[in-house]
C-alpha positions as CSV (number, residue, x, y, z in Angstrom):
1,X,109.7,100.4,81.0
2,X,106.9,102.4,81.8
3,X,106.6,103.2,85.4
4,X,102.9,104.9,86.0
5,X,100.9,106.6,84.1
6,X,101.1,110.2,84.9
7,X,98.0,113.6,83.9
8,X,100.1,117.0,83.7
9,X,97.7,119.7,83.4
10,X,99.2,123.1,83.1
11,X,98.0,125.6,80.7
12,X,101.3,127.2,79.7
13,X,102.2,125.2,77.1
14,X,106.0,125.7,77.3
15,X,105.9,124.1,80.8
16,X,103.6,121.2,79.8
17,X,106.2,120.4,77.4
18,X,109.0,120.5,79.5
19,X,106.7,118.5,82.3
20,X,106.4,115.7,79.6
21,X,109.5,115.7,78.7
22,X,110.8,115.1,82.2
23,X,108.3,112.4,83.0
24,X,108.6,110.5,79.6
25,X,112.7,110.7,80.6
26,X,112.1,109.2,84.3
27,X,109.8,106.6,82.3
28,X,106.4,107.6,82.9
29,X,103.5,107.3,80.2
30,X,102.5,111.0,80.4
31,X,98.7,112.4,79.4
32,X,98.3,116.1,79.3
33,X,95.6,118.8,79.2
34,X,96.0,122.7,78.9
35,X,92.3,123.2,80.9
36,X,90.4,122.3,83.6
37,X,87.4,120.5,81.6
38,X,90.2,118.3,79.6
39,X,91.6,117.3,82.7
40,X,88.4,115.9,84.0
41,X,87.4,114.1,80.5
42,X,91.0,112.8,80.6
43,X,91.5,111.9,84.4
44,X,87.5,109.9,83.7
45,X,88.8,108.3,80.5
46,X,92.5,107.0,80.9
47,X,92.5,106.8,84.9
48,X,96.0,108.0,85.7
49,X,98.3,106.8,88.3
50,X,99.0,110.1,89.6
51,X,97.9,113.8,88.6
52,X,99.7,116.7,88.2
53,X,97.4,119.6,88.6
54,X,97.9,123.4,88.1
55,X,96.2,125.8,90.5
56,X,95.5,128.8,88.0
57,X,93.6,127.1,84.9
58,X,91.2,128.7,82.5
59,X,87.6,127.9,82.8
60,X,87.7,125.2,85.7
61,X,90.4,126.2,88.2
62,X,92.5,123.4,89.8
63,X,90.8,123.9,92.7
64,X,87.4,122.7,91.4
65,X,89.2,120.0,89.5
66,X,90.8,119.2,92.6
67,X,87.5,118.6,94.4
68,X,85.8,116.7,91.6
69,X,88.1,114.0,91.0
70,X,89.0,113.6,94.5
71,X,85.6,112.3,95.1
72,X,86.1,110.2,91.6
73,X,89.8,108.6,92.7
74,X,92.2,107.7,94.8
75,X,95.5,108.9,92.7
76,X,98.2,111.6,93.8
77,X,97.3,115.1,93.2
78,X,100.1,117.2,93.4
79,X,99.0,121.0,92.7
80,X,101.6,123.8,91.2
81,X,100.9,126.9,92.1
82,X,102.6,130.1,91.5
83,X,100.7,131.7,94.6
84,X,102.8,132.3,97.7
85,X,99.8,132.9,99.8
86,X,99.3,129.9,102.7
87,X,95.6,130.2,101.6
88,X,95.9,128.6,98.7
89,X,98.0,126.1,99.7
90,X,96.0,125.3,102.5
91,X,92.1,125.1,100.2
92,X,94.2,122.8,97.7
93,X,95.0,120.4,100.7
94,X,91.7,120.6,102.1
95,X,90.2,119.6,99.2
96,X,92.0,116.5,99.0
97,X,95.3,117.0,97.1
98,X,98.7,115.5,98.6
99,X,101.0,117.9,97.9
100,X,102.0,120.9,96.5
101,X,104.7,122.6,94.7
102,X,105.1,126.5,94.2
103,X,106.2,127.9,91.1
104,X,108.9,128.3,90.2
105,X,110.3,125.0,91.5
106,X,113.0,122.1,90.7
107,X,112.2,119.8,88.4
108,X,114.3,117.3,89.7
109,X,112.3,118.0,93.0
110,X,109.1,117.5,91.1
111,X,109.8,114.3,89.6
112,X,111.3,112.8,93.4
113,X,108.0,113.4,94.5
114,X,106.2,112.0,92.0
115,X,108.3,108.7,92.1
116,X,108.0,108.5,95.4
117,X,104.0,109.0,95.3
118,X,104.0,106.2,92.7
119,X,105.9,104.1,95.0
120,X,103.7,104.4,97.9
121,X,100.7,103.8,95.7
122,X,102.1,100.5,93.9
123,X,102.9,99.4,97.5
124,X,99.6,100.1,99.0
125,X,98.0,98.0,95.7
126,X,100.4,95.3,96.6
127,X,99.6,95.3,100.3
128,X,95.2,94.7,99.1
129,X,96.1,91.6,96.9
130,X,94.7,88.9,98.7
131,X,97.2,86.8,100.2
132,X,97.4,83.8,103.2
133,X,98.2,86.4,105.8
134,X,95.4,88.7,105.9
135,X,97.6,92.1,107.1
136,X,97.5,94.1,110.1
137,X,94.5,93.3,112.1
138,X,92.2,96.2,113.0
139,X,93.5,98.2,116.3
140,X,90.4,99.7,117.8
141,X,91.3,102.6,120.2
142,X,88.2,103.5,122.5
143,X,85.6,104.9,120.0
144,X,87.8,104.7,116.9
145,X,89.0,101.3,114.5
146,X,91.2,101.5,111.8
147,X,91.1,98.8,109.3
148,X,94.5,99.2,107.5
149,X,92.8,96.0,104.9
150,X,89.9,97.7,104.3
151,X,91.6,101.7,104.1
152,X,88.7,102.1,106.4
153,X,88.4,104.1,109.3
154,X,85.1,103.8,112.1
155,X,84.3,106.0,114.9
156,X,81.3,104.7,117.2
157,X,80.4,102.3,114.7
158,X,80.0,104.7,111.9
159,X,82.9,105.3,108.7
160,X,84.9,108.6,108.2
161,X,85.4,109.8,105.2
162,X,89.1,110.6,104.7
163,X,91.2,111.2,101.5
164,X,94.1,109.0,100.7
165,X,96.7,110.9,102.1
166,X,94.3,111.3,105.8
167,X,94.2,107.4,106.3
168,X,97.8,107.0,105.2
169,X,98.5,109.9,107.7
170,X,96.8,108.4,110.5
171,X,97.4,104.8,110.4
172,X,101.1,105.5,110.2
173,X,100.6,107.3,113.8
174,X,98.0,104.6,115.3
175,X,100.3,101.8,114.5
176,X,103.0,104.2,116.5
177,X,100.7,104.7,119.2
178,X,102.7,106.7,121.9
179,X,105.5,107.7,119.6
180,X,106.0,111.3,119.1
181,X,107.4,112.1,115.7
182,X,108.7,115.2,113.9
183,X,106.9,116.8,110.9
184,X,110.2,116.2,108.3
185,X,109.8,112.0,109.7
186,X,106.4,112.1,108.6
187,X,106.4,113.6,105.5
188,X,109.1,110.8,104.7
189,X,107.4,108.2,105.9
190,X,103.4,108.9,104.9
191,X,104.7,110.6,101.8
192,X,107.7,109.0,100.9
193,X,110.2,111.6,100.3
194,X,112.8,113.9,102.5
195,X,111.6,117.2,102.0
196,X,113.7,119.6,104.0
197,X,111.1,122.3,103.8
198,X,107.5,123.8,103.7
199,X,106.2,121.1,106.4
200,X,102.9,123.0,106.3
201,X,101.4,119.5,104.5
202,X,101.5,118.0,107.5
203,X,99.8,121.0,109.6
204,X,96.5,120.7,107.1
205,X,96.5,117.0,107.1
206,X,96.7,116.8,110.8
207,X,94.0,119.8,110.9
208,X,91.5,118.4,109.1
209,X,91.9,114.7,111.2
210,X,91.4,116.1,113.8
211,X,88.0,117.6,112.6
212,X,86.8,114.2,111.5
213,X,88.0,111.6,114.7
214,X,88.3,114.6,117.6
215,X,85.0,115.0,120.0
216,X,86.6,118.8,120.0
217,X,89.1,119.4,117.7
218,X,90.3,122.8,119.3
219,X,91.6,120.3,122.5
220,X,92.0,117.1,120.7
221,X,92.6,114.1,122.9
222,X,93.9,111.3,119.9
223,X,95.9,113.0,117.7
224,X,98.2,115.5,120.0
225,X,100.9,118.3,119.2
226,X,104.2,117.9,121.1
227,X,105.7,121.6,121.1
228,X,108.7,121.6,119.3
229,X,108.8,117.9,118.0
230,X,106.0,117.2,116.0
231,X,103.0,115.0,116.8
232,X,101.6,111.7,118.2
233,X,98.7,109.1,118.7
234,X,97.4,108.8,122.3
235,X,94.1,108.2,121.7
């Protein structure tokens, strides 16, 4: 049974093949490319469910690709990177990517993620079929509506642009409204998997909220930091 169709684009070729090896064994129908410009061509042509995307490719880095096909679909991107520095974990994030592993890393870890990324996503196509009940009504708070039906998010009347992963993020904490929670709870909850580790996904994605719903994003007054927890939706 084939359970998503998954793009591994790494351009050590040893890897790739052990990357397709493991996804083909947890049931996924895997597509691969060794360079940046494949990736693209492939990722436009056979639409995958999720992306696996290296940060250090020849000719188009994984960075770029990142930031073109973010604009082009909604799928997982999870980078690999064999950079330790925060920077480039962070650019990948901004950019729009969900997640990140660094190199080297456990495959078994790999392939959790990308279950649980599939999951989410299969849930969140189930959750748009139209249906009697209509889902969640809007929750407008002050200046700012989400509309978890429409994955749409307005403040004063006028849409944000937010990746995937940024309206996930944030209408998981507006429909908590008031309840603080800790960075491992979210990244289990908005991204589906425990992760007992580098919760600096979180920090990003709450970062670059922030700099899309906050008046002043240096003092924010809707998405808040509780020192030593985690964070929370006042609003």
């Amino acid at each position: 049974m084939v359970d998503g169709k998954v793009l591994a684009v790494e351009d050590d070729l040893t890897l790739l093949e052990l990357l397709a090896y493991s996804l083909k064994k947890e049931g996924h129908h895997v597509l691969t490319a060794t360079d940046g410009a494949e990736a693209i061509e492939v990722a436009r042509a056979e639409k995958p469910d999720l992306i696996i995307l290296d940060l250090m490719l020849p000719g188009v880095d994984g960075l770029e690709v990142c930031r073109i096909l973010r604009k082009e679909t909604a799928a997982p991107i999870v980078m690999l990177t064999a950079k330790t520095a925060e920077i480039d974990k962070i650019v990948g994030l901004e950019l729009g990517a969900d997640d990140y592993v660094t190199k080297p890393f456990s495959m078994r870890e790999l392939m959790a993620r990308v279950k649980a990324a599939l999951r989410r996503t299969k849930m969140m196509r189930q959750e748009d079929l139209p249906s009697a009940d209509a889902g969640p009504a809007p929750i407008r708070i002050g200046e700012l509506e989400v509309d978890f039906a429409q994955h749409r998010v307005l403040l004063a009347g006028s849409a944000v642009e937010l990746s995937p992963k940024e309206f996930d993020l944030l209408a998981f904490l507006v429909k908590h409204r008031h309840q603080v929670f800790s960075r491992d709870h979210l990244l289990e909850h908005v991204w589906g998997y425990e992760y007992a580790g580098d919760t600096r996904t979180v920090d990003v994605h709450i970062r670059w909220l922030r700099q899309k719903i906050e008046d002043d994003p240096p003092r924010p007054q809707r998405l808040l930091t509780v020192r030593g927890v985690g964070y929370k939706f006042e609003g």
